[in-house]
N, C-alpha and C positions, 0 to 999 in steps of 0.2 A: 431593485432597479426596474423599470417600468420599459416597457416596449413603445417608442417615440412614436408620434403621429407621422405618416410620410404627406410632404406639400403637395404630393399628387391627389392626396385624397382630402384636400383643404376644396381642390377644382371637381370635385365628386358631390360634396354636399349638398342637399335637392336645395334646398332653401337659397342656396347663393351661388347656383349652380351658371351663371352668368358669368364668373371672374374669368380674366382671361389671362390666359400665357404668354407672353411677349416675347420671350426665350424659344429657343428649340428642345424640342421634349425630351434631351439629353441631357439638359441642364437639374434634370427631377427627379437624377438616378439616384439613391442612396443620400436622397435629402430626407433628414426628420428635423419632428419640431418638438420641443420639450415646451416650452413657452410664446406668446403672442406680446409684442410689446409696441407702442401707439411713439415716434419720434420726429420734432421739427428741427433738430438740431446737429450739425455735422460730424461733432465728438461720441455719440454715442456709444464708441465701441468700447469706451472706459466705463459703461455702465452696465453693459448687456452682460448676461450667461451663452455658453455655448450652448448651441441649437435652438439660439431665437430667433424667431420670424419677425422681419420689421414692416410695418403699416406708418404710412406716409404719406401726404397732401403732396413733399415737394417741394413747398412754398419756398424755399431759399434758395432753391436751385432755378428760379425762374426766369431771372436775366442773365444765369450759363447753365444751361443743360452738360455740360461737359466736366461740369464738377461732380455730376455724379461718379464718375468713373472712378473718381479719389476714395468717395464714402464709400462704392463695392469695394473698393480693396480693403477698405479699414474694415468694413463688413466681416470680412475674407478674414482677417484677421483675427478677430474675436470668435471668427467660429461661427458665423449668422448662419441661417440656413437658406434665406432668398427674401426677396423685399417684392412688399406690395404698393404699387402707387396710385394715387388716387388723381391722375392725368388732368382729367375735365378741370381741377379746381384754379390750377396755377400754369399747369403747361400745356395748355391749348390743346387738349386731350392728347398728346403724342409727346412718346418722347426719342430724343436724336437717335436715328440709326448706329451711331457712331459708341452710343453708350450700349445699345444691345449687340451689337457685333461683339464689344469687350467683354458683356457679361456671359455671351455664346462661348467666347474662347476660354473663360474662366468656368463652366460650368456653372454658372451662378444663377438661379431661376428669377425672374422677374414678371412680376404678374399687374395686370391692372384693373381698379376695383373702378366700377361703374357710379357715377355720379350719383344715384340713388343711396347709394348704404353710406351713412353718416361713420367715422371711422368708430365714435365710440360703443356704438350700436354693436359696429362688424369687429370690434375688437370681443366685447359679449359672449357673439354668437360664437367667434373661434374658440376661444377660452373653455367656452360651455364644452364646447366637441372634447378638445384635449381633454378635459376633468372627465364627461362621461364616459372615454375612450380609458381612461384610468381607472373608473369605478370597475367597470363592466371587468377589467383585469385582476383587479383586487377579490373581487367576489368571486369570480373565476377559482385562483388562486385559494381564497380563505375556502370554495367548494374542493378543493382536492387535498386541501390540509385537514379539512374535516375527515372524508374520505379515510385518508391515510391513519389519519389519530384512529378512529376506527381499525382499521386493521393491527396498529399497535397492539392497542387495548386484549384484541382480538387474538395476540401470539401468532399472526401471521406470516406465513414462510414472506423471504426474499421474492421468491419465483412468481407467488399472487401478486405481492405488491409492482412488480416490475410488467405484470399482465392488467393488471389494474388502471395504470398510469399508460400503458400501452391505448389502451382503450379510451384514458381520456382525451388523450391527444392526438388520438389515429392516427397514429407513426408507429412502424418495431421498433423495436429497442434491444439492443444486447449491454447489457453489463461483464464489464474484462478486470479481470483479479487485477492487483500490482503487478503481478506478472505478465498482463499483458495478453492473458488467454482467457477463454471465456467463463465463467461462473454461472452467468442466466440469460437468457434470452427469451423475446415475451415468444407465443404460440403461432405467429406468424412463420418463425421458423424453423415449426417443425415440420420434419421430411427437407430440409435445404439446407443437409450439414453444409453442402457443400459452397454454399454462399457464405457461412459463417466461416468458414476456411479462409475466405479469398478476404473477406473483411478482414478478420485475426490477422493473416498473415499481411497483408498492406499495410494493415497499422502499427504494426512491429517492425516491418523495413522504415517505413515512414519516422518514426520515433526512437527507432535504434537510440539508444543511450543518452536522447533528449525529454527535455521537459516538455510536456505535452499542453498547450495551452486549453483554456476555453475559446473555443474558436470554432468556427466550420471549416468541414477536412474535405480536399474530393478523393476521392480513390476512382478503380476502375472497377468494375463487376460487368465480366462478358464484357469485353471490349467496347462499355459505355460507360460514361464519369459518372459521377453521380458524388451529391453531398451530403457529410453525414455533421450533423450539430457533438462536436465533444465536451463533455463536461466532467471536469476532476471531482470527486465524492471521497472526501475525506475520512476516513477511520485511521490514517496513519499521517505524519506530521511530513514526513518527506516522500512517502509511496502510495499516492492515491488509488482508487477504484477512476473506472472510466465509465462514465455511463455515455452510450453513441445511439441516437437518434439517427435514421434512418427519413429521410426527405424530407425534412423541418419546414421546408416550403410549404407544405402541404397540412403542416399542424391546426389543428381547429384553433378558429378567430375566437376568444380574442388571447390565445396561450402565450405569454410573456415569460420573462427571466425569473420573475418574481416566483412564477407557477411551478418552474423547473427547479428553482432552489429551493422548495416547501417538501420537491417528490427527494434531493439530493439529502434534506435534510431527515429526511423519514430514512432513507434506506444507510447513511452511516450511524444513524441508530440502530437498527435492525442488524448491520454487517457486526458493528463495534458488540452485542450482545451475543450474534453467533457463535464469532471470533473467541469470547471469552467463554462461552458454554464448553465451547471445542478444547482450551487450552485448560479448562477445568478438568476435564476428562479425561486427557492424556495427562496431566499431573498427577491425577489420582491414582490410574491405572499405571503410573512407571514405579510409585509408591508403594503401592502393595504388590509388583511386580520384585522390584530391590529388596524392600523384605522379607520376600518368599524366598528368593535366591540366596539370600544372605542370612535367614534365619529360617530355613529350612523349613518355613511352616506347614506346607502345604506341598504335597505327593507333584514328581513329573505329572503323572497319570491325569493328577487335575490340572494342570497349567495347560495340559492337550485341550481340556474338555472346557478350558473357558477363552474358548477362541473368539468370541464375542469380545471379550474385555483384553485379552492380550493372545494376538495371534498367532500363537508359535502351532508349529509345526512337527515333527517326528522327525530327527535328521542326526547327522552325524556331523556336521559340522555348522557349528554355528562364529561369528567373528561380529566383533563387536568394532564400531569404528565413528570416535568424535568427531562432531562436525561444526564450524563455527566459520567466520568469514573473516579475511587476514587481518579484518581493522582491531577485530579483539586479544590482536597481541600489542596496540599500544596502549601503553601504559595512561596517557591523557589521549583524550580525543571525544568528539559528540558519542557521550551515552545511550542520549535517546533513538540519536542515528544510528548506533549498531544495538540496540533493543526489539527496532522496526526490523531491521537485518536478521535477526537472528527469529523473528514470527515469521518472514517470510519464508527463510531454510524451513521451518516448521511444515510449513503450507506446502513447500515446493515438494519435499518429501511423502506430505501425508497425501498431495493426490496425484503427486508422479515418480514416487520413488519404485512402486514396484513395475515401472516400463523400464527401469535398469536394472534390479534386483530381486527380482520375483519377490515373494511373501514377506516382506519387511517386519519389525517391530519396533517402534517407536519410544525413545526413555528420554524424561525430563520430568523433574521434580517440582519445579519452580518456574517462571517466565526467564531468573535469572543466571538460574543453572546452567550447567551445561546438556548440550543434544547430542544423543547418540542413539545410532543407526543399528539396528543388531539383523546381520545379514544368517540367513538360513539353510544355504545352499552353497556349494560351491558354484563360484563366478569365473569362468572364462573371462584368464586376463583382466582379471580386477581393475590392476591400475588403468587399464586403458576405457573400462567402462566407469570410473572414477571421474575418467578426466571427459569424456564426451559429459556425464552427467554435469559438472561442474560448467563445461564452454555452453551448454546449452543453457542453463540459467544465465549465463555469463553475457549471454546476445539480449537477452529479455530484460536486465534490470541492473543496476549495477550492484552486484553479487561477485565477490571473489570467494568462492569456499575454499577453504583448508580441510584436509582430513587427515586425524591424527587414527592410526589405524593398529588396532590391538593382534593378539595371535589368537591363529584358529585353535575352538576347543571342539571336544565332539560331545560333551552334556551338557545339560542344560544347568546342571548342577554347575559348572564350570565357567557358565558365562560373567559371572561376577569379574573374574581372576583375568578375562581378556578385555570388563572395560575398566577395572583400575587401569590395566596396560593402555589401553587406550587414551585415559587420563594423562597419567603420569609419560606419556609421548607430549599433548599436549602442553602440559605444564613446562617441558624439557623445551616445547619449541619457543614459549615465551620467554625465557632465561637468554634464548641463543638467538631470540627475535629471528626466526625459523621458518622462511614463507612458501617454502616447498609446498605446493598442491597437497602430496601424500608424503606420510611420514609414516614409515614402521616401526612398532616396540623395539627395542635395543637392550635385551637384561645388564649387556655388558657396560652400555653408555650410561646408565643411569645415574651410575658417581658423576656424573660431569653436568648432571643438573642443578648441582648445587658448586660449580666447579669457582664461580665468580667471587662468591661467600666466602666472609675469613671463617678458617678453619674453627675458628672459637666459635662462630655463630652455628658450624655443622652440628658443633658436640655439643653445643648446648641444646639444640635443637629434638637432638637423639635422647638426650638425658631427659630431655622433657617428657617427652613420650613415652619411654622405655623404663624411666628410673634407673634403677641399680642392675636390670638386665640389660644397658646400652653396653654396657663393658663391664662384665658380668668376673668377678675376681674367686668367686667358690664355684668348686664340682656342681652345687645346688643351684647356685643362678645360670650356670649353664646350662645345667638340663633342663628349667625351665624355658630358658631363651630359644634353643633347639626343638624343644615340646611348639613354643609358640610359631613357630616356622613354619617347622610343618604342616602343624594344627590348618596355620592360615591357605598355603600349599595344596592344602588338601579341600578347600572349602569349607571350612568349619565340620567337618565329618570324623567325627570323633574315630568308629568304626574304621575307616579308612586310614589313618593316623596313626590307632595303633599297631597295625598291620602296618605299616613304613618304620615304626620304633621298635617293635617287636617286644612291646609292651602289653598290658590287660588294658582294655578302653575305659576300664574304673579307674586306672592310672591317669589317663589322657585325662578322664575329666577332674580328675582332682586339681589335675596341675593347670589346667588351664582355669577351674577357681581360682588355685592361688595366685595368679597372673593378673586376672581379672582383678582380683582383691589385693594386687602391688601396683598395679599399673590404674587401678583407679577410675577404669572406663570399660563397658559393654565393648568386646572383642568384637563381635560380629554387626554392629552398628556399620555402616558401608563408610562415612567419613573415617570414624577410627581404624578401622582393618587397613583404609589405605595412607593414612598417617605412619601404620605397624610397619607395616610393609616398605613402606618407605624408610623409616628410621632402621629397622632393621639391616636395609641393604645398603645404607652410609655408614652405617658404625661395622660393617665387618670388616677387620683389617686383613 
């Protein structure tokens, strides 16, 4: 969409710098002109587009000047943007006070062209303006597309590209996450957290829980207004990026709509690639994370030393706790809308989880997985820093988190065994459509997640999983059954295991081969162990 010609600057042009304004210069406020079009006839509002300028001799209106009044309002109607007449030819160079007084009170500008400029000449000349008032935006525009594809090319942060466009337009510029807080802002404001403060926070009272148009906003900064141009930048279908211009008045001639949706379109490619580099990363890292915990690969000692890729810490209590937003316990509902939901928790955690939780660690497998939060410390009143975390997202976006919250362990070897619980909480609250904020493990409640299920569907369920140890009828399948409990109980740690059985650990592992090789499935696979565990604790009578 192109940036309209204004009719004030039709009476600017050197060449035809003679036209005159009939109207009061109030009538020229927030007039643009998309087209020029040459008419002798009184119907023409069934012909025009909105924001045409009409050119006119008049000639009909010559023995009643008072019928103009009717064609401004049909004018008025179609959206005209102000009429040009050409007085001397038909109306004895004037026209009735009585018609500009109504065009005065209508805001409707009316101008008259000097008996020298032939109309189809002066139709030309206009024409020519608007077109080269077009090019000069076009090129403008294809210059900062270039620019930008450049940069692309180029692996260019966000932060350039948004200093870049800063510079073409000589305006700052801050860019604000979905959420609503900032991401980038050009160099202008650096050393002025404290302006970017008062912006963030105005545009988040301002837009509390509403959709934020493309529009100009004014806010206050130091007890002076000022207006800032906002435009949505799409990477997400319902939670845009906000990119906010800083005194758009002021943007280099001839910067248009077109120029800004060339710089929107560069930076939700650049966010959309971030976004997925970032969500590759923490996928990979929760995978070889689950692995190591679940199949013992790799020593505590190293999971310390690779605080780069997964940040644990040396602690005694660690607590695992799912996180997701209440729409993902209905069963139909927008997909895509709690897909975006569920990258945003991502977001919201990985750059402010540790202002409520000191040294976090982050686990998701998939985009479609579930997210869970694994806390490193003991938290003072959890639940209550739970739920400030939760109402503070809460004011910024529309976010309801739910956390399904597992028990504290004190190794790290252990943390598996607190986010099955944390799972298997969750899973419990979908059955029981469950929308408590926080929700704690329950060992005891856990038969009652399958409480709705006919009973045939529990055992057959158990049988699936367990075979011939769901309900295990020889001393031999009991003591496997028991072997596998504990086994599991203990974190797959054989040593450990056989110390609770008061068995040899060459026992432990025999038996948990032949489990393995009854049951048909890798024990320590993280989906099977929490299948085990589960079927286990439905079939115990």
């Amino acid at each position: 969409m192109y940036t309209l010609v204004l009719v004030s600057e039709f009476l600017q042009i050197e060449y035809i710098k003679d036209l005159e304004l009939l109207t009061n210069n109030d009538s020229l406020h927030n007039k643009n002109i998309l087209n020029v079009e040459i008419t002798e006839t009184p119907d023409v509002e069934y012909y025009i587009s909105p924001n045409t300028f009409i050119l006119t001799t008049g000639m009909i209106f010559k023995d009643n000047q008072l019928d103009l009044i009717e064609f401004i309002n049909s004018l008025i109607r179609a959206k005209a943007t102000g009429l040009a007449v050409k007085t001397g030819r038909f109306l004895n160079g004037k026209i009735d006070d009585r018609v500009i007084e109504h065009a005065n009170r209508l805001n409707f500008p009316i101008i008259n062209i000097p008996d020298k400029y032939p109309l189809g000449r002066l139709l030309h000349q206009l024409s020519n303006y608007i077109w080269n008032h077009k090019q000069e935006e076009i090129e403008f525009a294809l210059k900062i597309q270039q620019q930008f594809s450049s940069l692309l090319l180029n692996n260019t942060s966000i932060e350039t590209i948004i200093n870049e466009f800063s510079n073409i337009i000589k305006c700052p510029i801050i860019l604000l996450n979905p959420i609503k807080r900032l991401l980038v802002a050009s160099d202008y404001f650096k050393g002025r957290t404290e302006l970017i403060s008062q912006i963030e926070n105005q545009f988040q009272n301002l837009f509390h829980n509403k959709t934020v148009p493309d529009d100009y906003v004014k806010i206050n900064i130091s007890s002076e207004t000022k207006v800032i141009s906002v435009s949505n930048v799409f990477v997400y279908q319902y939670f845009p990026h906000y990119l906010l211009i800083l005194n758009p008045e002021k943007m280099t001639y001839p910067t248009s709509t077109f120029a800004i949706d060339q710089a929107k379109l560069v930076l939700s490619y650049s966010l959309y690639k971030s976004e997925k580099i970032h969500d590759t990363y923490l996928q990979t890292s929760s995978t070889m994370l689950l692995e190591s915990l679940n199949l013992n690969s790799i020593t505590t000692a190293s999971l310390y030393n690779r605080s780069n890729d997964i940040p644990f810490i040396d602690s005694q209590h660690y607590q695992v706790i799912e996180i997701t937003d209440k729409m993902a316990l209905k069963k139909l509902g927008n997909g895509v809308r709690l897909s975006e939901k569920k990258a945003l928790i991502r977001e919201w955690f990985s750059l402010y989880g540790k202002d409520y939780f000191g040294k976090i660690v982050l686990v998701q497998t998939n985009s479609s997985s579930n997210f869970f939060v694994i806390i490193q410390e003991k938290i003072k009143d959890l639940e209550k820093v739970l739920i400030k975390c939760r109402n503070d997202l809460r004011r910024l976006v529309d976010i309801s988190l739910i956390y399904s919250v597992g028990e504290v362990v004190t190794t790290i070897n252990q943390i598996s065994r607190s986010l099955d619980q944390s799972l298997i909480t969750y899973r419990s609250r979908i059955v029981e459509m469950n929308e408590n904020p926080v929700e704690y493990y329950n060992s005891k409640g856990l038969q009652t997640l399958f409480q709705d299920l006919n009973e045939k569907e529990v055992i057959y369920f158990c049988v699936t999983v367990l075979k011939e140890l769901a309900y295990p009828e020889t001393d031999s399948q009991r003591e496997l059954r028991e072997t596998l409990k504990v086994y599991l109980d203990c974190q797959c740690e054989a040593t450990l295991t056989a110390h609770e059985l008061f068995v040899h650990r060459n026992t432990v592992k025999y038996r948990i081969e032949k489990c393995q090789e009854l049951l048909g499935m890798e024990i320590r696979d993280p989906k099977n162990s929490l299948n085990i565990r589960l079927a286990l604790t439905l079939s115990t009578k």
